[in-house]
Biotite code that builds the C-alpha atoms (Angstrom):
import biotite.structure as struc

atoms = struc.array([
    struc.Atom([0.000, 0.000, 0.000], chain_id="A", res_id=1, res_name="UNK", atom_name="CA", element="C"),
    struc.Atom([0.969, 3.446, -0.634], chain_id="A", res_id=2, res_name="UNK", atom_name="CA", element="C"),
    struc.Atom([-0.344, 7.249, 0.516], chain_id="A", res_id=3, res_name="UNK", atom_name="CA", element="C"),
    struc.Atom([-1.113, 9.868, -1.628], chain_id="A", res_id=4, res_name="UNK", atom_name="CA", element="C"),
    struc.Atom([-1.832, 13.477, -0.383], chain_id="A", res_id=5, res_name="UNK", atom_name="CA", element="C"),
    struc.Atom([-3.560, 15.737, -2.551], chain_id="A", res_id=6, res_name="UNK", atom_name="CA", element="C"),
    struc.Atom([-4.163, 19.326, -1.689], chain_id="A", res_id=7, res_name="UNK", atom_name="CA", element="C"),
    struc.Atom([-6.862, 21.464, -2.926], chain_id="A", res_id=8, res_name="UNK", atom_name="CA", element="C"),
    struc.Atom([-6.128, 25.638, -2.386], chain_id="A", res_id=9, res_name="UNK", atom_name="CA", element="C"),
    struc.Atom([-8.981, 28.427, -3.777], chain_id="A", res_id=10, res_name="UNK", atom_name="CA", element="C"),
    struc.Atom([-7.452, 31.723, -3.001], chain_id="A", res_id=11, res_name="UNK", atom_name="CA", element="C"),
    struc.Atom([-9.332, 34.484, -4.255], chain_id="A", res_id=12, res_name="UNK", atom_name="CA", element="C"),
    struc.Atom([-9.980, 38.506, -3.334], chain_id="A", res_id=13, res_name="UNK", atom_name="CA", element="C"),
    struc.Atom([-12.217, 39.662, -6.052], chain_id="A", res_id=14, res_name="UNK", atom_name="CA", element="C"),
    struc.Atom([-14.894, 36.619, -6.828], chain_id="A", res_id=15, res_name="UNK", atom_name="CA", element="C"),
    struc.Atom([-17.324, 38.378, -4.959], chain_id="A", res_id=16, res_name="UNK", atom_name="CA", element="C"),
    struc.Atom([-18.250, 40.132, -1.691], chain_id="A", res_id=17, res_name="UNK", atom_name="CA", element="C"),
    struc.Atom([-16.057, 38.020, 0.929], chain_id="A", res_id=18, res_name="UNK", atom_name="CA", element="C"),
    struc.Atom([-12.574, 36.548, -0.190], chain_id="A", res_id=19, res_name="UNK", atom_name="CA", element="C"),
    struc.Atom([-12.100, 32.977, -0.620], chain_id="A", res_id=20, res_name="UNK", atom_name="CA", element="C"),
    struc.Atom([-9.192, 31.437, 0.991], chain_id="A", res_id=21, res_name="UNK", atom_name="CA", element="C"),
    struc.Atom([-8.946, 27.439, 1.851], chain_id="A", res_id=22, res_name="UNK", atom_name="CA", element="C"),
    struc.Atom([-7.277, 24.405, 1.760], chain_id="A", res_id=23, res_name="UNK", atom_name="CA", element="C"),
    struc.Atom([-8.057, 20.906, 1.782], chain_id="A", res_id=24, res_name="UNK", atom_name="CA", element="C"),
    struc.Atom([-6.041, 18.251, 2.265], chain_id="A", res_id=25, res_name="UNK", atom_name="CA", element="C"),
    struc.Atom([-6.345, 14.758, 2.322], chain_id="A", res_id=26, res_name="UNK", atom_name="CA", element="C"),
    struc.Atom([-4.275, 11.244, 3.111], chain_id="A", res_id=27, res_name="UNK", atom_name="CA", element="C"),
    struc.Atom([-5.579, 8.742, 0.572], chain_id="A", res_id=28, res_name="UNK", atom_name="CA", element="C"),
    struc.Atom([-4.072, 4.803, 1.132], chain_id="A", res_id=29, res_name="UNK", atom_name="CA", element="C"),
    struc.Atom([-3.799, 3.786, -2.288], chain_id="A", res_id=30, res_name="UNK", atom_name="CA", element="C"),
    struc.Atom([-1.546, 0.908, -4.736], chain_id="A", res_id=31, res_name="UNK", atom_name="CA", element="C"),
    struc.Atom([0.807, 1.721, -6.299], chain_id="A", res_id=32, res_name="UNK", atom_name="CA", element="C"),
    struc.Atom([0.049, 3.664, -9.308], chain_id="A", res_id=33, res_name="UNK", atom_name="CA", element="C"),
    struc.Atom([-1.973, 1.591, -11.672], chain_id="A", res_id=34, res_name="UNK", atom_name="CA", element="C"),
    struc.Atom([-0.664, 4.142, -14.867], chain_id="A", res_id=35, res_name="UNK", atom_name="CA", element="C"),
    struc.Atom([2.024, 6.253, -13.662], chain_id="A", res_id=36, res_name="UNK", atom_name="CA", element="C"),
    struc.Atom([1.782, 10.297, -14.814], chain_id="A", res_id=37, res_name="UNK", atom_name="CA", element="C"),
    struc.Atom([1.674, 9.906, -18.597], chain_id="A", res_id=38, res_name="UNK", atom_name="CA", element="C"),
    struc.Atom([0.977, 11.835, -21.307], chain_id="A", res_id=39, res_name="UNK", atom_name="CA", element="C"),
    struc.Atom([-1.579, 11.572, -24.347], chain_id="A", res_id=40, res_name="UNK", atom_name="CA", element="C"),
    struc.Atom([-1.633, 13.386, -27.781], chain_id="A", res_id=41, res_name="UNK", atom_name="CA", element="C"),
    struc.Atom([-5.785, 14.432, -27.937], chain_id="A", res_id=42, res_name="UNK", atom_name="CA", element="C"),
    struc.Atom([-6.565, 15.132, -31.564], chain_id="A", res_id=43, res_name="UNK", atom_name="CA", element="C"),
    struc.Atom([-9.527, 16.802, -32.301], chain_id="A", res_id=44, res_name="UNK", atom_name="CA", element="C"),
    struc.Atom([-12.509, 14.903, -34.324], chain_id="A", res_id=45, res_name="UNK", atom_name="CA", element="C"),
    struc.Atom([-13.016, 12.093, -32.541], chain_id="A", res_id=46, res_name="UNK", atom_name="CA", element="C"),
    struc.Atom([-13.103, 10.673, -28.910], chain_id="A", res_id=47, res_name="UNK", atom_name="CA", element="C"),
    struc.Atom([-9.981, 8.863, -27.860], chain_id="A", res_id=48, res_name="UNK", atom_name="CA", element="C"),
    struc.Atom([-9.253, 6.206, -25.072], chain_id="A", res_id=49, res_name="UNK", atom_name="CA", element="C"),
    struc.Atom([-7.505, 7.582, -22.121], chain_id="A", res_id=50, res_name="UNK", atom_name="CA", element="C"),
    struc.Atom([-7.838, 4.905, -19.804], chain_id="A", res_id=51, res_name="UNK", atom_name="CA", element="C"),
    struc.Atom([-9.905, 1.946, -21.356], chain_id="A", res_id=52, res_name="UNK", atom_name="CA", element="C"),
    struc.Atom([-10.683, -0.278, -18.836], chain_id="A", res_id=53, res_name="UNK", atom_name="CA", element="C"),
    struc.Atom([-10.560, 0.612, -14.701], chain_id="A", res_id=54, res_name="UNK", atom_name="CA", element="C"),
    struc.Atom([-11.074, -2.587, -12.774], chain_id="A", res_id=55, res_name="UNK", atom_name="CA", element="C"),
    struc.Atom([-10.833, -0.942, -9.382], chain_id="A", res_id=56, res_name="UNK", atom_name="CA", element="C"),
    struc.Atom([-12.479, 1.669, -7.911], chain_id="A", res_id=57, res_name="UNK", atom_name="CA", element="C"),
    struc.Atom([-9.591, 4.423, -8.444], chain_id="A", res_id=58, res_name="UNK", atom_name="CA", element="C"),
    struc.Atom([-8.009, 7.841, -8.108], chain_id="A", res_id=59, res_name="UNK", atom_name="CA", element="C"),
    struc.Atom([-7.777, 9.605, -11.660], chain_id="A", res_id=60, res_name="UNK", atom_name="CA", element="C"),
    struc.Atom([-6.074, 13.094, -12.331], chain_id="A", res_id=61, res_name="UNK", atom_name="CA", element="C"),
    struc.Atom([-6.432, 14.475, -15.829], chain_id="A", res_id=62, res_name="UNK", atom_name="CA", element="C"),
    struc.Atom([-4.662, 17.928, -16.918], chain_id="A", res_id=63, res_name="UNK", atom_name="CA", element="C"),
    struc.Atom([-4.957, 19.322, -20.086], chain_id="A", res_id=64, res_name="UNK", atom_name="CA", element="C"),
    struc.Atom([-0.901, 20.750, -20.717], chain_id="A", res_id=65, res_name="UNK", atom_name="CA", element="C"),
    struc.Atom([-0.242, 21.661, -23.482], chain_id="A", res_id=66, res_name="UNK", atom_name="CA", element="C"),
    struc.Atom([-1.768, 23.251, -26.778], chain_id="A", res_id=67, res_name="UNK", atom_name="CA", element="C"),
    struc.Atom([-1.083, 25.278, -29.840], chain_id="A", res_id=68, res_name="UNK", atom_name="CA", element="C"),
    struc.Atom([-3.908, 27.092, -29.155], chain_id="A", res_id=69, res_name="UNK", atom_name="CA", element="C"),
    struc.Atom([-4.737, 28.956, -26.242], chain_id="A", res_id=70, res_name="UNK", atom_name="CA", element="C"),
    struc.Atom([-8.885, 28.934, -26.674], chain_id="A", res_id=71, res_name="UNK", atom_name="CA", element="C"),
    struc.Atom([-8.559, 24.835, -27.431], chain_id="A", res_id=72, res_name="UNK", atom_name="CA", element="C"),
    struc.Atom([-9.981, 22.232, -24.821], chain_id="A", res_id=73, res_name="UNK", atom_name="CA", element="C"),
    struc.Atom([-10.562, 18.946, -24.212], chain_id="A", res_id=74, res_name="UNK", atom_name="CA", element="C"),
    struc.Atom([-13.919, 17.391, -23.935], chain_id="A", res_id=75, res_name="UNK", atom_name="CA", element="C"),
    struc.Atom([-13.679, 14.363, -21.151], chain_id="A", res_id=76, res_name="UNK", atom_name="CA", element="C"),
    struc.Atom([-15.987, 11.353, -21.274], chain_id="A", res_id=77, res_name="UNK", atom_name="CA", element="C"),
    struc.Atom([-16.155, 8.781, -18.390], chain_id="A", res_id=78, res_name="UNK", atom_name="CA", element="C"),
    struc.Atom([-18.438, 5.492, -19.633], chain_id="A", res_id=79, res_name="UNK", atom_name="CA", element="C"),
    struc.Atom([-19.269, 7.322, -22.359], chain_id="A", res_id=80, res_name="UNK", atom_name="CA", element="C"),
    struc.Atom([-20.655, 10.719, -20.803], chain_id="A", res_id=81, res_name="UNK", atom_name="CA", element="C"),
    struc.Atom([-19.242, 13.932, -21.392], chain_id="A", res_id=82, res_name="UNK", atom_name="CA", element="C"),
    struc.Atom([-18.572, 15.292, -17.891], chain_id="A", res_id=83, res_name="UNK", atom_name="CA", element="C"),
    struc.Atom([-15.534, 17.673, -18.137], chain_id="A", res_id=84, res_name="UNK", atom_name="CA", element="C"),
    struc.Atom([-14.204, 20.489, -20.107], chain_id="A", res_id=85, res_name="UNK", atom_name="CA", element="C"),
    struc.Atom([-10.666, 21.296, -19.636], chain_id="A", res_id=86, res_name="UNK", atom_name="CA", element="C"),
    struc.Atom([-8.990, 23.807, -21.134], chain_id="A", res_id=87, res_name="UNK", atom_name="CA", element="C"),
    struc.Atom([-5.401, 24.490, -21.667], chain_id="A", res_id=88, res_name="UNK", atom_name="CA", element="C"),
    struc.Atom([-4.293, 24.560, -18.044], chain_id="A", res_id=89, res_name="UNK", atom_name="CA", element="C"),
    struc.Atom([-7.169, 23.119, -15.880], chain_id="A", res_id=90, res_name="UNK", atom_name="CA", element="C"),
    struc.Atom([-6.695, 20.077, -14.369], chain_id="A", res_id=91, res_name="UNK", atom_name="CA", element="C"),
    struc.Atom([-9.045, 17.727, -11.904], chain_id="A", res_id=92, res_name="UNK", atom_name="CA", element="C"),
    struc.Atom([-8.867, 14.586, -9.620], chain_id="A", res_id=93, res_name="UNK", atom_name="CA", element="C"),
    struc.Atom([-11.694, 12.512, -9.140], chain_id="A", res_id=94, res_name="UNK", atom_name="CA", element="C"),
    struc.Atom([-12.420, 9.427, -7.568], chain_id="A", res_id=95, res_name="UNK", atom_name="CA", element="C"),
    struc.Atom([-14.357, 7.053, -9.706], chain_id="A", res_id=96, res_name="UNK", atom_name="CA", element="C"),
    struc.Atom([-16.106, 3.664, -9.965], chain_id="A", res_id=97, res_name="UNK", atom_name="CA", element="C"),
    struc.Atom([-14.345, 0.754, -11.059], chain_id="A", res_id=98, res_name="UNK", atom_name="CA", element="C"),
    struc.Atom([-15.195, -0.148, -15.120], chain_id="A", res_id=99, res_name="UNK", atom_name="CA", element="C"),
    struc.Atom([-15.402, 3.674, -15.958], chain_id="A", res_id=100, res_name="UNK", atom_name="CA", element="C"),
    struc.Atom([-13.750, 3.941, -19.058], chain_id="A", res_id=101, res_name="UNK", atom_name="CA", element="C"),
    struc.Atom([-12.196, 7.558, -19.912], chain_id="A", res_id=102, res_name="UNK", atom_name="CA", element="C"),
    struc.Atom([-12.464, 9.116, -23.136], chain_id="A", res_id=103, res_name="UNK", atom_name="CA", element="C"),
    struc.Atom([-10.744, 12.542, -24.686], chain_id="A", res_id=104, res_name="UNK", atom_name="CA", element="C"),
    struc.Atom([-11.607, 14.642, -27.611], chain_id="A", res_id=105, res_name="UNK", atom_name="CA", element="C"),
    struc.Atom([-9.744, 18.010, -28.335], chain_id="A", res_id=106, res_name="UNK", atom_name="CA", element="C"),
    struc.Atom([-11.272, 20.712, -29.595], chain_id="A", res_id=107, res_name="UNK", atom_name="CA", element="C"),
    struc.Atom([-10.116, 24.109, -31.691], chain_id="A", res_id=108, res_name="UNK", atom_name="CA", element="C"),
    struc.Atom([-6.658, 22.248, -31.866], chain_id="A", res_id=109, res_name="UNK", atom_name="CA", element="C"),
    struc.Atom([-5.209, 19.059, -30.459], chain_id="A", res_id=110, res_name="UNK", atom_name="CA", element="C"),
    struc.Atom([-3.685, 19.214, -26.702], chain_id="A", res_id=111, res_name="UNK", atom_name="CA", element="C"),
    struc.Atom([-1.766, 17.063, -24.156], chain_id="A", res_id=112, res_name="UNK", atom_name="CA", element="C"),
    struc.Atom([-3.492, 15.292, -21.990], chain_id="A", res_id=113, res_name="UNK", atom_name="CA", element="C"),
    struc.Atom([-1.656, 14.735, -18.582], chain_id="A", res_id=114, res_name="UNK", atom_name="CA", element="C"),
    struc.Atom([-3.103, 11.602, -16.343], chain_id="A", res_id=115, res_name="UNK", atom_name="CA", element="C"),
    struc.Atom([-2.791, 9.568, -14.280], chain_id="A", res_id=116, res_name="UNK", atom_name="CA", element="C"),
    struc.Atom([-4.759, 6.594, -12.020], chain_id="A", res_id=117, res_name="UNK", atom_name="CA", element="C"),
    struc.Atom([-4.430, 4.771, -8.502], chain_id="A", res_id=118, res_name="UNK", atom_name="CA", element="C"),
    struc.Atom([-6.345, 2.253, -7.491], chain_id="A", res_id=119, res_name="UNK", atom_name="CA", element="C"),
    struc.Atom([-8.017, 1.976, -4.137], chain_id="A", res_id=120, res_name="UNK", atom_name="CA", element="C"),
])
């Protein structure tokens, strides 16, 4: 078994009335890394497998890199449902159900796609 410890920060003085300034930080017990931090060429036109089979529930982080183009994103499907945009820069982690398969389409230009995946 392994840890991982991701941190989430929002620091912010103009969103709105109040500021916004937190952290949250957790200590997941995870196996070792089931895909280690790779990267993906996403070309745009079609949906592309990312990850195409998940037999554990699992950890994934996605992060869009890279891009010729700054207004380009990529579309994210897990089992076949669009549920992210990402553009050039954005990143997420989510936990997710084992057999979730993850999908990536570019749009405006082709991008990187960072990810990676830990199992639970």
């Amino acid at each position: 078994m392994a840890t991982l410890k991701p941190t989430l920060s929002l620091v912010s003085t103009d969103v709105g009335a109040d500021s916004v300034s937190f952290s949250i930080s957790d200590s997941l017990t995870v196996n070792s890394a089931s895909t280690n931090i790779s990267r993906k060429n996403v070309a745009t036109g079609s949906a592309q497998d990312v990850l195409a089979s998940n037999s554990s529930d699992s950890y994934i982080f996605l992060h869009n890199v890279s891009s010729s183009d700054a207004a380009a994103f990529v579309q994210v499907k897990l089992g076949g449902t669009v549920t992210m945009k990402l553009s050039v820069g954005e990143f997420a982690f989510v936990p997710i159900y084992a057999s979730i398969a993850i999908a990536a389409e570019a749009y405006t230009a082709a991008c990187v796609l960072e990810y990676g995946q830990w199992t639970r």
